[in-house]
C-alpha positions as CSV (number, residue, x, y, z in Angstrom):
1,X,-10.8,50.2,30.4
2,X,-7.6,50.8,32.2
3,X,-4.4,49.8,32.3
4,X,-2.1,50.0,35.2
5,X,1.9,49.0,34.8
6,X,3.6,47.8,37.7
7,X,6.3,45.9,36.4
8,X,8.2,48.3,37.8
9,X,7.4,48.1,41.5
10,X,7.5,44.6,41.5
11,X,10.7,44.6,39.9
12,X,11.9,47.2,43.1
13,X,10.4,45.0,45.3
14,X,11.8,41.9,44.6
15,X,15.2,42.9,44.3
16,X,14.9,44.7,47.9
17,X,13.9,41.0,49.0
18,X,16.6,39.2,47.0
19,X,18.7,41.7,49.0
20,X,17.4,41.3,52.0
21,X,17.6,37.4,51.8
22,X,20.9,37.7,50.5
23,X,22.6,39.9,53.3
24,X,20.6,37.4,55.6
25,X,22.5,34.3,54.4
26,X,25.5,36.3,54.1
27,X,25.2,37.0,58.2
28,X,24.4,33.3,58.8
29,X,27.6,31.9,57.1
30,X,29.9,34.2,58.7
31,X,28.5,33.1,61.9
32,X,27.9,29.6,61.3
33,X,31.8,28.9,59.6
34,X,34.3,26.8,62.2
35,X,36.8,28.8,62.9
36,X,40.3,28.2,63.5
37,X,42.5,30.7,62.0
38,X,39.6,32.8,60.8
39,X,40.1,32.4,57.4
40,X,37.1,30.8,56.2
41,X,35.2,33.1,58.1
42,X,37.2,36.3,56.6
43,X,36.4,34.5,53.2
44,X,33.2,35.0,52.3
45,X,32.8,37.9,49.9
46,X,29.2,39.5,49.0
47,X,28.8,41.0,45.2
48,X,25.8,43.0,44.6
49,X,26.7,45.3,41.8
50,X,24.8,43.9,39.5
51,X,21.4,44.6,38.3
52,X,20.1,40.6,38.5
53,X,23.0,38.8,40.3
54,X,23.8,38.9,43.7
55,X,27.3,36.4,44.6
56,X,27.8,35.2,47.8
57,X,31.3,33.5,47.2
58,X,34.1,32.6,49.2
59,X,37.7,31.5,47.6
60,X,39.7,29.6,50.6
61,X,40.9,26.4,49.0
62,X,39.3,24.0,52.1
63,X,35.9,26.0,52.1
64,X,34.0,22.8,50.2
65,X,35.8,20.3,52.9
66,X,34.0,22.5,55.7
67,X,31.1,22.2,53.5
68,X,31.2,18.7,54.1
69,X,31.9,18.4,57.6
70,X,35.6,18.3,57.7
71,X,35.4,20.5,61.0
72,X,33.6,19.1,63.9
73,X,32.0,23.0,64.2
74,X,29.6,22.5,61.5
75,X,27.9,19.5,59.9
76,X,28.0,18.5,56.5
77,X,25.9,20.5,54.3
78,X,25.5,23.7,56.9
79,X,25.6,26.5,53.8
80,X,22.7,24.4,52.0
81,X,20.8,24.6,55.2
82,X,21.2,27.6,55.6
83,X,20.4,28.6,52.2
84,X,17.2,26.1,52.1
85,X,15.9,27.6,55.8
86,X,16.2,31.6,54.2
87,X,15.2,31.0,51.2
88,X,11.7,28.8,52.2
């Protein structure tokens, strides 16, 4: 018989995807947030220090009303479509 452990390797491999995914949807909301004065855009913040959470998170008070379409740039829901279409 023999044994062969790869937890390991998968474990690498997976977090270089959840990285590569993450820096992906990182890219897309920076392009894809209306801009007026930038701020929203300058925003977004990506945490990857940790060993099993990555944070994509952004702190400007009227980010969740251009969520929801308050800004004729971007339809409502634009980050969960654009989370749904890297993440597929």
């Amino acid at each position: 018989m023999i044994r062969i452990d790869i937890t390991s390797q998968i474990m690498q491999l997976a977090r270089e995807k959840a990285d590569e995914i993450a820096l992906n949807i990182y890219g897309d909301l920076l392009a894809e947030t209306p801009v007026d004065t930038g701020q929203a855009k300058q925003g977004w913040t990506l945490d990857d220090s940790g060993k099993k959470v990555i944070t994509i998170e952004n702190r400007v008070p009227y980010i969740e009303r251009l969520a929801t379409g308050w800004s004729d740039q971007a339809p409502d829901g634009w980050i969960d479509e654009i989370i749904d279409y890297r993440t597929r």
